[in-house]
C-alpha positions as CSV (number, residue, x, y, z in Angstrom):
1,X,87.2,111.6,90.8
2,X,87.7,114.4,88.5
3,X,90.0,112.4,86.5
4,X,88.0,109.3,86.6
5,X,85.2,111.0,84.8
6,X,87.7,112.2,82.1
7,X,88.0,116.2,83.2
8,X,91.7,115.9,84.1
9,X,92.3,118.3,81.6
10,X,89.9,121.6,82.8
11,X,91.4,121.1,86.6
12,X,93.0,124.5,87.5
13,X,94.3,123.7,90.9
14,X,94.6,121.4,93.6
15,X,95.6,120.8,97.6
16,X,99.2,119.8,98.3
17,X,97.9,115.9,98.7
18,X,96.6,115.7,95.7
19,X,98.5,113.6,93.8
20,X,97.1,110.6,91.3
21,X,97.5,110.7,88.5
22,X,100.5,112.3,88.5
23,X,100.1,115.0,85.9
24,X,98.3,116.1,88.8
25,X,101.4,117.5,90.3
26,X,101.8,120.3,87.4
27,X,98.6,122.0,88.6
28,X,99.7,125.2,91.2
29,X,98.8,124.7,95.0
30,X,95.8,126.5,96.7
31,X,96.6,125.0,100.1
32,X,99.6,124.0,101.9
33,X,99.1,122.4,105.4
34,X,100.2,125.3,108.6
35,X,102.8,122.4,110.2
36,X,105.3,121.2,108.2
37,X,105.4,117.5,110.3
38,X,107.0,115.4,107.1
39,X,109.9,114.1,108.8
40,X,108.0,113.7,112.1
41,X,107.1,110.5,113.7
42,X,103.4,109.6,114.0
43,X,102.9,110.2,117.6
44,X,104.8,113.9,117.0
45,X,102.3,113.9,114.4
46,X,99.7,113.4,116.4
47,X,100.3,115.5,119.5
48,X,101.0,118.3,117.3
49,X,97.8,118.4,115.4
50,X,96.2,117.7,118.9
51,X,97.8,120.8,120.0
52,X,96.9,123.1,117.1
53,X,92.9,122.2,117.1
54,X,92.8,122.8,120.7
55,X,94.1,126.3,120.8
56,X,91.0,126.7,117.6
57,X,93.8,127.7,115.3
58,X,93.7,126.1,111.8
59,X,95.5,123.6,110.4
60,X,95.8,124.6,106.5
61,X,96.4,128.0,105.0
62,X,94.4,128.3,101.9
63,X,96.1,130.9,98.7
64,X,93.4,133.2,98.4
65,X,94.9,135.3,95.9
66,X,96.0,132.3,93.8
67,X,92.3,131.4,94.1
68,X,91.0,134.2,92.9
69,X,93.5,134.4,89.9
70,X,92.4,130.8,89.2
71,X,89.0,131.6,88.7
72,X,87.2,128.2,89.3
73,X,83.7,127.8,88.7
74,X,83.7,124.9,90.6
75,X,85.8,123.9,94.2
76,X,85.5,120.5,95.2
77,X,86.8,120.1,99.0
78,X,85.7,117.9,102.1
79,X,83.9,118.8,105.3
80,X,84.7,115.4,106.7
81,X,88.2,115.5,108.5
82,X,89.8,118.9,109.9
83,X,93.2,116.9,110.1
84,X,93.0,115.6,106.5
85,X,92.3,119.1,104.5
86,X,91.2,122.7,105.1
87,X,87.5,122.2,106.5
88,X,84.4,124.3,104.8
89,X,84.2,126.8,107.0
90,X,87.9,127.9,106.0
91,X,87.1,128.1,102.3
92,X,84.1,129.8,102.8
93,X,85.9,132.3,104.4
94,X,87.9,132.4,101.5
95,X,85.8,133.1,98.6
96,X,83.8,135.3,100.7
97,X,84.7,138.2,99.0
98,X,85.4,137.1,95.4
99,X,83.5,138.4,92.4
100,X,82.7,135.8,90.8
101,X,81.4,133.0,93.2
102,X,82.5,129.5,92.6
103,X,79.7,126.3,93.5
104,X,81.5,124.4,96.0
105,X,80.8,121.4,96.5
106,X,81.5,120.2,99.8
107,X,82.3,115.7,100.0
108,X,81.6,114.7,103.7
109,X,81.3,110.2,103.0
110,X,81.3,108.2,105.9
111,X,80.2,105.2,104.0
112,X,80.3,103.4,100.6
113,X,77.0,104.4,99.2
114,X,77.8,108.2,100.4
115,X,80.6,108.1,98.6
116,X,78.8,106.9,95.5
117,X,76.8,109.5,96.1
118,X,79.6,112.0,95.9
119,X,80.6,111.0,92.7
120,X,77.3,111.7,91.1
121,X,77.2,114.8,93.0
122,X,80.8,115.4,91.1
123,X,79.4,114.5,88.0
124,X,76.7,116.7,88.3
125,X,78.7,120.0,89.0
126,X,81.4,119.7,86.2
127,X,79.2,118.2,83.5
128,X,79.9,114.5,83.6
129,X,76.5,112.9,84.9
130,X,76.5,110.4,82.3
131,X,80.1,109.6,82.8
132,X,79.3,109.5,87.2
133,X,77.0,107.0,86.4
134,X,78.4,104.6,84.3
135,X,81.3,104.3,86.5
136,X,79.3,103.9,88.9
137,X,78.2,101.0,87.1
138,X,81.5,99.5,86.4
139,X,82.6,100.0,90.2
140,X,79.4,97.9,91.7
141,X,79.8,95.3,89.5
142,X,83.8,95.0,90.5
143,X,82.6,94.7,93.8
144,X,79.4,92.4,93.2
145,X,82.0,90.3,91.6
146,X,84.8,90.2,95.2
147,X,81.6,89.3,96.9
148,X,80.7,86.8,94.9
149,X,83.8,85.0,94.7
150,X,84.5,85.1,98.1
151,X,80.9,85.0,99.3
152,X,81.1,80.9,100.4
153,X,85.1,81.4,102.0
154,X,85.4,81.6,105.7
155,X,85.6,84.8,106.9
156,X,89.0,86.2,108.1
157,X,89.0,88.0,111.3
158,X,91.0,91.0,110.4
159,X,92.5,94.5,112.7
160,X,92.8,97.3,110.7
161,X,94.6,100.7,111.7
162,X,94.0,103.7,110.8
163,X,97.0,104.8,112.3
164,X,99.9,103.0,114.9
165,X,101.2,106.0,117.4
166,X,98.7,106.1,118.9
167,X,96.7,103.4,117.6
168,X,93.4,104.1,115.5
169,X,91.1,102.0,114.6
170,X,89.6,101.5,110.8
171,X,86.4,103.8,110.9
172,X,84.1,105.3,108.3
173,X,84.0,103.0,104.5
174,X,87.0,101.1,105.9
175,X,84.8,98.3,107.6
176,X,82.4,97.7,104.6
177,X,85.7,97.4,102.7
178,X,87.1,94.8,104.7
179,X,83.3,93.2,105.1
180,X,82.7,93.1,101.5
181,X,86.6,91.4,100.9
182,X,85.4,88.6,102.6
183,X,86.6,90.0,106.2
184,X,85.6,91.1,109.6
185,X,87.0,93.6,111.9
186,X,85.8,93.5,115.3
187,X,87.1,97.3,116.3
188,X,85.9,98.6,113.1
189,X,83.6,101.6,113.1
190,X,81.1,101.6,110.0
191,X,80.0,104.9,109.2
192,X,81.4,106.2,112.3
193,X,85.2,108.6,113.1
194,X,87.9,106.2,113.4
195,X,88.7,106.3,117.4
196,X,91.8,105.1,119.6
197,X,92.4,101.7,120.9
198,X,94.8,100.0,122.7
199,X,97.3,97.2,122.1
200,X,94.9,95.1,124.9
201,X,92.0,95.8,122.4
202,X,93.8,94.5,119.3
203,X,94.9,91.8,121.5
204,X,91.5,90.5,122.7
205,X,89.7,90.9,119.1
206,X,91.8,88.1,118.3
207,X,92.8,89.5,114.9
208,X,94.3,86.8,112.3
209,X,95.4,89.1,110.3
210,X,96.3,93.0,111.2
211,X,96.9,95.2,108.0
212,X,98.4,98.5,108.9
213,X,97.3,101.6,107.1
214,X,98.5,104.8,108.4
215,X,96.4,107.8,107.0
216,X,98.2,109.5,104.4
217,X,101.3,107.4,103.9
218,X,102.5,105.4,100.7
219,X,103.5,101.6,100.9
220,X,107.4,102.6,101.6
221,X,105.9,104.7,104.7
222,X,103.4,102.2,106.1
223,X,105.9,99.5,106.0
224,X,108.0,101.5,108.3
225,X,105.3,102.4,110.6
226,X,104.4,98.5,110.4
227,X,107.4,97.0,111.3
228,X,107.6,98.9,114.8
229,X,104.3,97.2,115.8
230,X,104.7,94.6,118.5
231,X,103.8,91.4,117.4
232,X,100.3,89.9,118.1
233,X,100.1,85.8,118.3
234,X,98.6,83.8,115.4
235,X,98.2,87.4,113.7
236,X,99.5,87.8,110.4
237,X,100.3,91.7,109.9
238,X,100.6,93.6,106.7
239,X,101.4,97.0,105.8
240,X,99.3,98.8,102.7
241,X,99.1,101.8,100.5
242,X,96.8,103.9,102.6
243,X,97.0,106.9,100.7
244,X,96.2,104.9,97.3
245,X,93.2,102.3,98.5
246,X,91.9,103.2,101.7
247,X,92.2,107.2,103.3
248,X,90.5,109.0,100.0
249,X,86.8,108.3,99.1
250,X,87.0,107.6,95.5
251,X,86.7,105.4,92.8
252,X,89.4,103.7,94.1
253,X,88.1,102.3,96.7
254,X,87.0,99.5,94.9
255,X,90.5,98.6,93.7
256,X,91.1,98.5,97.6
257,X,88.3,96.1,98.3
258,X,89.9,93.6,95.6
259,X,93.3,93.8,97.4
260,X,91.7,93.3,100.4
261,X,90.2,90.2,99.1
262,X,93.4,89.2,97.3
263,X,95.2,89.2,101.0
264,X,92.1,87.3,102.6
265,X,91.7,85.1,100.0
266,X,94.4,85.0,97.9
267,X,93.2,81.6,95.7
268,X,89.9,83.3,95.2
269,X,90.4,86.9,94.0
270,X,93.7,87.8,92.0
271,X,95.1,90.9,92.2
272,X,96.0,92.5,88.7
273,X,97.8,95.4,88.5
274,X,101.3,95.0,87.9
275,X,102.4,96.9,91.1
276,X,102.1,95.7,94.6
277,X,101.1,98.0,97.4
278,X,101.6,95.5,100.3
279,X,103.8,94.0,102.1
280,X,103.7,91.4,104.7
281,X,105.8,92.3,107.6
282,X,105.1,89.0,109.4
């Protein structure tokens, strides 16, 4: 978001994840996740971070001292997801006892229109309102576009996951993405925490397509995870950059609304960036 509205350059830090664009990466770390899990599988993953919020211990360490040194006068973090990044009662904590007190600004979407919401919120607190709102702009009228062009198609009967060990279904923005490509995901949560499902459940919903998109894995990652699924008859399954176009409320979140498209309807809505983050595993 930060970047979108073109104050890339008066970032002072960041969370390990953060990652686009890349000159990103330069900035120093304020907070590292507690469990190093990067070489684990996602069902380790999972019983591990199951574990650790259980026994009420946390799940990222924030560096205080770098923060101080840092001086923001601004934090942007989330209040959303205790898995995805350190929640808002651990950064209060943290700045506590600092001298000069930073506005933080805590994101907690569940939906398109909060996430908007968030990025005029953004705009506000580092001095881009007029930039928040003409991207704003811009981004409703890519989307008014996808819905348009595939507003008269058939509507594809699409599974997402939000995760495959165990299996997650797509919760939150995710189902107005996939609604708004030109799609329909019967285990889809709008607005709501993605939950578990079973295989039985993806089964029965029928899907025609199932596009896998484990939170907070790349393309090389999902396609991995993807190609251990079991196969589901007259499905077709696709893995997807989860990290890029579907797990972080941001801008772009549009851009995954036009891939979704572009997989639904591929003779109705091009996709035209020169990379491709998908990849059809069957």
């Amino acid at each position: 978001m930060v970047y979108a509205l073109g104050a890339g350059a008066e970032l002072v830090g960041r969370s390990h994840e953060c990652d686009y664009p890349a000159s990103v990466t330069r900035l120093p770390i304020v907070s590292r996740p507690v469990l190093e899990l990067d070489d684990s599988s996602p069902g380790s993953i999972d019983r591990a971070v199951a574990q650790q919020m259980e026994s009420g211990d946390t799940l990222y360490r924030i560096d205080e001292v770098l923060l101080r040194e840092l001086e923001p006068d601004v934090i942007l973090t989330q209040n959303l997801c205790k898995v995805c990044a350190p929640s808002g009662d651990e950064l209060t904590r943290a700045v506590r006892k600092f001298d000069h007190q930073p506005e933080i600004l805590f994101l907690t979407p569940q939906t398109l229109e909060e996430i908007d919401s968030n990025l005029l919120d953004v705009g506000r607190a580092i001095g881009r309102g007029d930039q928040a709102r003409v991207l704003l702009h811009s981004n409703r009228e890519r989307l008014a576009r996808v819905r348009a062009a595939v507003g008269s198609a058939p509507t594809r009967r699409a599974v997402f996951l939000e995760w495959t060990d165990p299996l997650f279904c797509g919760g939150h923005w995710v189902p107005q993405m996939i609604s708004a490509a030109g799609g329909e995901d019967p285990l889809g949560r709008p607005g709501q925490d993605s939950v578990r499902v079973e295989w039985d459940d993806v089964i029965n919903a029928k899907p025609e397509m199932i596009i896998a998109s484990p939170c907070g894995y790349r393309l090389d990652r999902a396609v991995e995870l993807a190609r251990a699924l079991p196969r589901v008859a007259g499905a077709e399954l696709y893995a997807v950059d989860a990290n890029a176009y579907f797990a972080r409320p941001g801008p772009r979140v549009v851009e995954g609304v036009e891939l979704l498209a572009h997989l639904f309807h591929p003779d109705l809505v091009s996709w035209r960036p020169a990379d491709r983050p998908w990849e059809r595993i069957y």
